[in-house]
C-alpha positions in Angstrom: 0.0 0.0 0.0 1.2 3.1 -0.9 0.1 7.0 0.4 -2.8 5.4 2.2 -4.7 3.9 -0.4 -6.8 1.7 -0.3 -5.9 -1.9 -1.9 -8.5 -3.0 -4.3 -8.8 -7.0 -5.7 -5.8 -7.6 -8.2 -8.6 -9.5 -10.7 -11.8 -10.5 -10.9 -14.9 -8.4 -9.7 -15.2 -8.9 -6.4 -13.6 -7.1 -3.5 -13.6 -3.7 -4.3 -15.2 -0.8 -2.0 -17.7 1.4 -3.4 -20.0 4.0 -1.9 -23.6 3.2 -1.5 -25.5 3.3 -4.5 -23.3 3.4 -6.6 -22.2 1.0 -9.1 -20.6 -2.4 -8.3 -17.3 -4.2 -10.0 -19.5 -7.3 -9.7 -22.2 -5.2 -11.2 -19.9 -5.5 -14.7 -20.0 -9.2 -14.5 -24.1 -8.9 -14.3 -24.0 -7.3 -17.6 -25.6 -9.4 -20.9 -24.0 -10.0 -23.4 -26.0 -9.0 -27.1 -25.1 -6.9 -30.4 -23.7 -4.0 -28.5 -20.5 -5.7 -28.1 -18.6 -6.9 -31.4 -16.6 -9.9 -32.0 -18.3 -12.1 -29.3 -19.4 -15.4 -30.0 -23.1 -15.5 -31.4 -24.3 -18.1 -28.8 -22.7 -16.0 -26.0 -26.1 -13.7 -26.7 -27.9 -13.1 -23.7 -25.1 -14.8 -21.5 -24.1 -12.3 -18.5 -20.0 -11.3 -19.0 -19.2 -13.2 -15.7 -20.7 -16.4 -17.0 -19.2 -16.5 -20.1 -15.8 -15.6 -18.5 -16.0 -18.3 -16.7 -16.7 -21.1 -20.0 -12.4 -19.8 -20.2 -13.3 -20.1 -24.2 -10.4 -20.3 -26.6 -10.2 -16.9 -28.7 -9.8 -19.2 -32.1 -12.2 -22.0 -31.4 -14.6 -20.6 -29.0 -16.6 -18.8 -31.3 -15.2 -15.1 -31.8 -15.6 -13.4 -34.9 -13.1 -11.2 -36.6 -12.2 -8.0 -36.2 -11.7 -9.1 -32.8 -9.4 -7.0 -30.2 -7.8 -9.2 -27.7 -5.5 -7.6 -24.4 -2.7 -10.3 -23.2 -3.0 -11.0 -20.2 0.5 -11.7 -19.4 1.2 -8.1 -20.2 -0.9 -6.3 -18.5 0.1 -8.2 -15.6 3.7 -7.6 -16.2 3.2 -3.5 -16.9 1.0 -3.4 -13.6 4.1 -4.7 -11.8 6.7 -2.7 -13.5 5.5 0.6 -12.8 4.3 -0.3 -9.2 7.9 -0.9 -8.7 9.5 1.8 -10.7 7.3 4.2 -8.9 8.3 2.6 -4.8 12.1 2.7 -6.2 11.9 6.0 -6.8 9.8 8.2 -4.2 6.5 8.7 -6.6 3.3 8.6 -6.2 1.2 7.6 -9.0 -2.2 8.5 -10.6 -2.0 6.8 -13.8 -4.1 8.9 -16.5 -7.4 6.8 -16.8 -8.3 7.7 -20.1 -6.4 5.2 -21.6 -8.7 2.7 -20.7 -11.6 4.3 -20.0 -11.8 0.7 -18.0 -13.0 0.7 -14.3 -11.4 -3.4 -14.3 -7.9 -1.8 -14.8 -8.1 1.2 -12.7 -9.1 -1.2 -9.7 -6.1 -3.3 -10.6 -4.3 -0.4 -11.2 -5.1 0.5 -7.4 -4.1 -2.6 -6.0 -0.5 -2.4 -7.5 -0.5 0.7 -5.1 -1.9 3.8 -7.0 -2.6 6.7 -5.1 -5.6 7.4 -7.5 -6.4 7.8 -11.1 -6.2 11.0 -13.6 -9.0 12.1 -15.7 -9.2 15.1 -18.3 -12.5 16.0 -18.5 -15.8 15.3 -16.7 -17.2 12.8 -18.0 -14.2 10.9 -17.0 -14.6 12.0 -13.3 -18.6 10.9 -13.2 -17.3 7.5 -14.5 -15.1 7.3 -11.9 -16.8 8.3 -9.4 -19.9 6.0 -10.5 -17.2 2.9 -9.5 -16.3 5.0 -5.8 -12.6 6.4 -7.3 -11.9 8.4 -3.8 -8.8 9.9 -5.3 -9.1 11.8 -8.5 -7.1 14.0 -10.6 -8.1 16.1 -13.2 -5.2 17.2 -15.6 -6.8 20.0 -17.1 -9.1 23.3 -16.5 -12.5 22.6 -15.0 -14.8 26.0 -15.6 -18.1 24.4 -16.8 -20.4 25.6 -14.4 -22.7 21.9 -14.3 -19.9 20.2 -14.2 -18.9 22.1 -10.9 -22.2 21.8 -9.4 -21.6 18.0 -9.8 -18.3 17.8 -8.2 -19.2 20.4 -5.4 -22.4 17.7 -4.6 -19.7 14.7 -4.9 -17.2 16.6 -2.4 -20.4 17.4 0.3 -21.7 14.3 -0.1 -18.7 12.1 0.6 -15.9 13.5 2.7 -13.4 10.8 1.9 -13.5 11.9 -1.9 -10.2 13.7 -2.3 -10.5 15.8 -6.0 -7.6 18.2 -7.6 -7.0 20.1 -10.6 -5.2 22.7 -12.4 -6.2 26.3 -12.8 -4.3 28.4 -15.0 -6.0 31.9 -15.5 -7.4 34.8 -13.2 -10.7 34.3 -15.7 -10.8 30.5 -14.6 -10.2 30.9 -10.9 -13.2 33.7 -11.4 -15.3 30.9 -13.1 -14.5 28.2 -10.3 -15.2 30.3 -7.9 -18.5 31.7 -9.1 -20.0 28.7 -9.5 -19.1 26.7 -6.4 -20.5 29.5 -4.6 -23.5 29.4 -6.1 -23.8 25.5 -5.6 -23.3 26.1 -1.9 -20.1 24.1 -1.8 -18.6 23.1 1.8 -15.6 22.1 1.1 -12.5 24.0 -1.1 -11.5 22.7 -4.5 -7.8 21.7 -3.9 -6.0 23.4 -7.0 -2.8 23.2 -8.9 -1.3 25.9 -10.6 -0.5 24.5 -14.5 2.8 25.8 -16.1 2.6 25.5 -19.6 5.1 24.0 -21.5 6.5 26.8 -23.4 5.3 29.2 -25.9 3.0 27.6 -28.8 2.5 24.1 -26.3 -0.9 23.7 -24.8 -2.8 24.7 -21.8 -0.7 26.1 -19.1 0.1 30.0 -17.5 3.1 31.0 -19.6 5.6 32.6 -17.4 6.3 32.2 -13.7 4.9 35.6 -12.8 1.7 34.9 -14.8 1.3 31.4 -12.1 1.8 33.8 -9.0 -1.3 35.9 -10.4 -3.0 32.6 -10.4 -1.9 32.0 -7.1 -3.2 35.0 -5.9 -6.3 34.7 -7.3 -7.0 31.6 -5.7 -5.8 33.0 -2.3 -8.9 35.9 -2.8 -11.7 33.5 -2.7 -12.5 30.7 -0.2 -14.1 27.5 -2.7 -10.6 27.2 -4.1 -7.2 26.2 -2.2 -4.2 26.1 -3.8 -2.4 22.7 -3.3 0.4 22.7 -5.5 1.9 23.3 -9.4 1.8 20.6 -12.2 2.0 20.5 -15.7 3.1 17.8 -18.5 6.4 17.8 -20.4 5.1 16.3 -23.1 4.2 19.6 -24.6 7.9 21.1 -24.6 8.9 22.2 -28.0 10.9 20.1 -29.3 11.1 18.1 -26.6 14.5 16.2 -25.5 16.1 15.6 -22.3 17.9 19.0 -21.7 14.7 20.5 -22.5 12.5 18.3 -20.6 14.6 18.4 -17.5 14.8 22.1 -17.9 11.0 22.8 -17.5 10.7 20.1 -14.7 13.4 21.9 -13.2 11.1 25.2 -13.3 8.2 23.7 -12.2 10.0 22.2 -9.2 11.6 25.4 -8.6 8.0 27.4 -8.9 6.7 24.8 -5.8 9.4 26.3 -4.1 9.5 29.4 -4.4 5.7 29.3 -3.9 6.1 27.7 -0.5 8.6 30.4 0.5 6.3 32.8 0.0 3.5 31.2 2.4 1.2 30.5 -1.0 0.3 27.0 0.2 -1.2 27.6 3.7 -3.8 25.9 4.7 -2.7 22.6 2.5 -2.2 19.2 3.6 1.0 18.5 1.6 2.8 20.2 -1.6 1.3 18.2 -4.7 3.9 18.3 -8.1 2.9 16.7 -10.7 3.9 15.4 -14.4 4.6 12.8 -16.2 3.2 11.1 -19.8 4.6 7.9 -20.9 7.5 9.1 -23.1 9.8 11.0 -19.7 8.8 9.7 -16.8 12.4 8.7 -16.4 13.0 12.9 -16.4 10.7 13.2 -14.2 11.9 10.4 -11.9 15.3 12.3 -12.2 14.3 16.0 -11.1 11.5 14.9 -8.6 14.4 13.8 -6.5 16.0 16.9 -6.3 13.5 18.6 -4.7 14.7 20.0 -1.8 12.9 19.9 1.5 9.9 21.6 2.0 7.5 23.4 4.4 5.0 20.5 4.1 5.4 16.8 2.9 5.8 16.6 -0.7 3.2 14.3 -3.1 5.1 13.9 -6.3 2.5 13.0 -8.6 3.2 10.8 -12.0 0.4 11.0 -14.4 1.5 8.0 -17.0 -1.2 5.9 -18.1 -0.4 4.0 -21.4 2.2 1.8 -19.6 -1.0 -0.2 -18.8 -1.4 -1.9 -22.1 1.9 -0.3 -23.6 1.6 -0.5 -27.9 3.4 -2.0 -30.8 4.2 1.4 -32.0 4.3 5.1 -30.8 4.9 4.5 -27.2 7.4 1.3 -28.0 10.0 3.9 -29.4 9.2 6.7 -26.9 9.0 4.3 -23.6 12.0 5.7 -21.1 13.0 2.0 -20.9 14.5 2.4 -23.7 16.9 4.6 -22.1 16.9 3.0 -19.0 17.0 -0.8 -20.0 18.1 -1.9 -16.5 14.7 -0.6 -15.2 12.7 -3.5 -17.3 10.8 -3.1 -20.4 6.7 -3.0 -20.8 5.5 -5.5 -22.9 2.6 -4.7 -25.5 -1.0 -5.9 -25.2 -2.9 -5.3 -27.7 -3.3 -7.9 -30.6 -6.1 -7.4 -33.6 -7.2 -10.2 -34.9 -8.6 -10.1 -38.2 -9.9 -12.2 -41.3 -8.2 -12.1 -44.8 -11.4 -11.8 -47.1 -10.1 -11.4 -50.3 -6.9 -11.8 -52.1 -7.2 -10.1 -55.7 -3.9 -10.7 -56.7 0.1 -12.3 -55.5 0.6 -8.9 -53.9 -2.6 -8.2 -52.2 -5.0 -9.1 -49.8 -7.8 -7.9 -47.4 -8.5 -8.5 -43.9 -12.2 -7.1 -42.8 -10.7 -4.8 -40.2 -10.3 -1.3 -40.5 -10.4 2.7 -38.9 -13.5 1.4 -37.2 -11.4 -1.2 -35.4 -7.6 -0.4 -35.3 -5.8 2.7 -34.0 -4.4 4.6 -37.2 -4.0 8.2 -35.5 -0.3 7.7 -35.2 0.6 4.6 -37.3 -1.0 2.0 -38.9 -1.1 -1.8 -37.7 1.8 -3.9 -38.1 1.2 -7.3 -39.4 2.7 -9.8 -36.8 1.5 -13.4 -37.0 -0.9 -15.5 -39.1 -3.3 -18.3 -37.8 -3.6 -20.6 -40.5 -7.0 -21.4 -41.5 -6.3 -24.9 -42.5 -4.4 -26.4 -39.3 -4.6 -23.7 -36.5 -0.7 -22.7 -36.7 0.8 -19.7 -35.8 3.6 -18.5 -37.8 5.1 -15.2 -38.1 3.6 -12.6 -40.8 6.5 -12.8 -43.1 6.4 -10.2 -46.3 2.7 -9.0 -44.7 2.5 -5.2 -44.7 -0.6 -2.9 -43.5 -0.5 -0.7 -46.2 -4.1 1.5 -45.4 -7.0 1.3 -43.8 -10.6 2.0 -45.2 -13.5 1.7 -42.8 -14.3 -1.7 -42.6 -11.2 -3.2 -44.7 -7.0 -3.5 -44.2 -5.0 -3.6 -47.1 -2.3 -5.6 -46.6 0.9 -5.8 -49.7 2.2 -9.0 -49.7 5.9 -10.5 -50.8 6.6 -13.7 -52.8 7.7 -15.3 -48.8 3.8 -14.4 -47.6 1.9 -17.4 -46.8 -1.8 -16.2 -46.7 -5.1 -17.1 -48.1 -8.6 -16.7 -47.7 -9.7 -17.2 -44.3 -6.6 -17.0 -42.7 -6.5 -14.8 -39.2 -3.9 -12.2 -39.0 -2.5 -10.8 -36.1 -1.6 -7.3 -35.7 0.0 -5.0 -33.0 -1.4 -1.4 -32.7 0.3 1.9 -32.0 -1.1 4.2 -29.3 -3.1 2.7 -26.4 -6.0 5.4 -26.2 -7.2 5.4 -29.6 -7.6 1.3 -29.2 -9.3 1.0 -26.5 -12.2 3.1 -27.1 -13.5 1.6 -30.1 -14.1 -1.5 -27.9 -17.0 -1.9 -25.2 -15.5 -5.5 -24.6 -12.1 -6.5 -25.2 -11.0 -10.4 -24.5 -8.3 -10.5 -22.0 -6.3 -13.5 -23.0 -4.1 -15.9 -22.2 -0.7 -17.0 -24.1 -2.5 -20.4 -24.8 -5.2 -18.4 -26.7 -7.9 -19.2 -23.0 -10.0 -16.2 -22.6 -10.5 -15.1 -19.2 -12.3 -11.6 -18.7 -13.9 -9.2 -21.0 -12.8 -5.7 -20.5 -15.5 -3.3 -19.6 -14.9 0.2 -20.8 -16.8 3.4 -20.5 -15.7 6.6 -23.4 
């Protein structure tokens, strides 16, 4: 256990703690199974997801149709445990960015492996959580939408062990916040961090150190709002490297400083810094443990989230384990499974997967294996390339060494964890012997 939170089961849906009235892990397993939900067996219809998990149905011969997404469950397993450890070895706390997922099942495991609580963006993400009694949330971003503050003000009077952060960065916002939690008779103050931005041209984020004290002091004016620390994400530095990465986390740690010198946290529990994406948390790892000793216990917050599932792409060239072999390596999880349907010509073929199934944001699929239709073996997906995607078709070039025909499965990794998930209500968590033992419940 780590930062005093709560352990929740590792797998499975039973054993987690919710709030009264709200809804249940077990509730997930109730759920039935019908045409909502694509690439499940046809007999499964009607079947509730915990009784079908239990049949443990092979993902080949159990009746799955293609496209069909399936998460290993070795991996995610293995990435749970990597970054529980990397954060104990170095001194973090960790609220790993739930929109990856969008998948209450993870978070709860992501919990267990000693999370101090999970990160949203925006709040439809929070109500989610909160619907599965999340106690510990982060939002990395502006909130200003007056319902949406009515929401959490009712969330944070109605349940005093629901801890909620996130970042201001304007006078205007801070007005906003303030204006509305007033007028929903909040009880308790919003804990708020102070966003840097990046750099000039980046994202969200008050530019220059002077413009985050006028933030500061904004929030000191008015009483909904208490200001509980600085944050930011380095992903957004121009031209990102690791001078200029360290550089930035160097100023943010510096601005928590040099606001607790000048008495801005008062009234706080502990100093919270935060960053942290997938592609430098080892930066962040680095400068977090110079920060020097402080006027309150410090909560140094990383915000990674795609570790959880990992990719065969974007984040498999930007992981800092790459750079840091000797602190392990994530394995990917994803695998799309998907029919060849025609094959026009020596060089050509089509699977019946496409933008509606894969990720293609950042790079296409990458052909890996093929599950031969005629005897059930896997081989590797030699001389197969994903060339394109239309909707609902891959086209896949072919060289004179590619073994496919008609009917033949092909596997394929994906690049960037968020855009795969979410087009998928269900996704098979499997086994390396092909056994499929969960569905993956998530919520975009």
């Amino acid at each position: 256990m780590r930062n005093g939170c709560c352990r929740c089961c590792n797998d499975g849906y039973e054993g987690v703690p919710v709030s009264d009235g709200r809804t249940t892990y077990a509730q997930l397993g109730d759920e039935r199974l019908d045409h909502r939900f694509k690439g499940l067996p046809p007999d499964a219809e009607g079947m509730t997801v915990g009784a079908f998990a239990a049949e443990r149905r092979d993902l080949f011969t159990g009746g799955f149709t293609t496209p069909v997404l399936a998460l290993s469950a070795e991996s995610v397993a293995h990435n749970l445990a990597l970054l529980e450890t990397y954060a104990e070895r170095h001194g973090l706390a960790f609220a790993p960015h739930g929109k990856t997922s969008m998948s209450p099942q993870l978070f709860a495991r992501q919990l267990a492996h000693g999370a101090w609580g999970i990160t949203a963006a925006v709040p439809h993400q929070v109500r989610v959580y909160r619907a599965f009694g999340i106690e510990r949330i982060f939002l990395a971003n502006e909130l200003v939408d007056a319902v949406a503050l009515r929401r959490l003000a009712a969330e944070l009077n109605r349940d005093p062990a629901f801890r909620f952060l996130c970042y201001v960065d304007s006078v205007r916002g801070v007005e906003l916040m303030d204006e509305a939690l007033r007028a929903a008779g909040a009880t308790r103050p919003v804990e708020v961090v102070v966003e840097l931005g990046a750099g000039e041209g980046a994202r969200t984020g008050a530019r220059t150190e002077a413009d985050c004290a006028a933030v500061a002091d904004a929030v000191a004016a008015v009483t909904t709002l208490r200001l509980t620390g600085v944050a930011g994400y380095e992903g957004e530095v121009p031209g990102a490297d690791g001078p200029s990465v360290r550089g930035w986390l160097r100023r943010l740690t510096s601005l928590a400083a040099d606001f607790d010198a000048a008495g801005r946290f008062a009234g706080a529990r502990e100093i919270v810094i935060s960053a942290g994406g997938s592609a430098w948390f080892d930066a962040v790892a680095d400068v977090f443990a110079e920060i020097p000793e402080l006027s309150l216990p410090v909560c140094k917050l990383l915000r990674s989230g795609a570790y959880v599932s990992h990719d065969d792409g974007h984040y498999r060239h930007l992981t800092p384990f790459n750079r840091v072999p000797e602190e392990g390596a994530l394995h990917a999880g994803f695998r799309l499974w998907a029919q060849v349907v025609s094959r026009p010509s020596a060089t050509q073929a089509f699977v019946n997967a496409g933008k509606r199934d894969a990720a293609y944001d950042l790079d296409l699929p990458e052909a890996q294996v093929v599950r031969d239709a005629r005897s059930g073996e896997i081989r590797p997906a030699a001389g197969i390339t994903v060339t394109g995607l239309s909707d609902q078709h891959g086209w896949l070039t072919t060289t004179p060494e590619a073994e496919l025909e008609v009917g033949d499965w092909v596997g394929m990794g994906l690049s960037h964890p968020c855009t795969s998930f979410d087009k998928w209500q269900l996704i098979p968590l499997v086994e390396a012997d092909g056994t499929v033992t969960d569905l993956i419940r998530t919520f975009f």
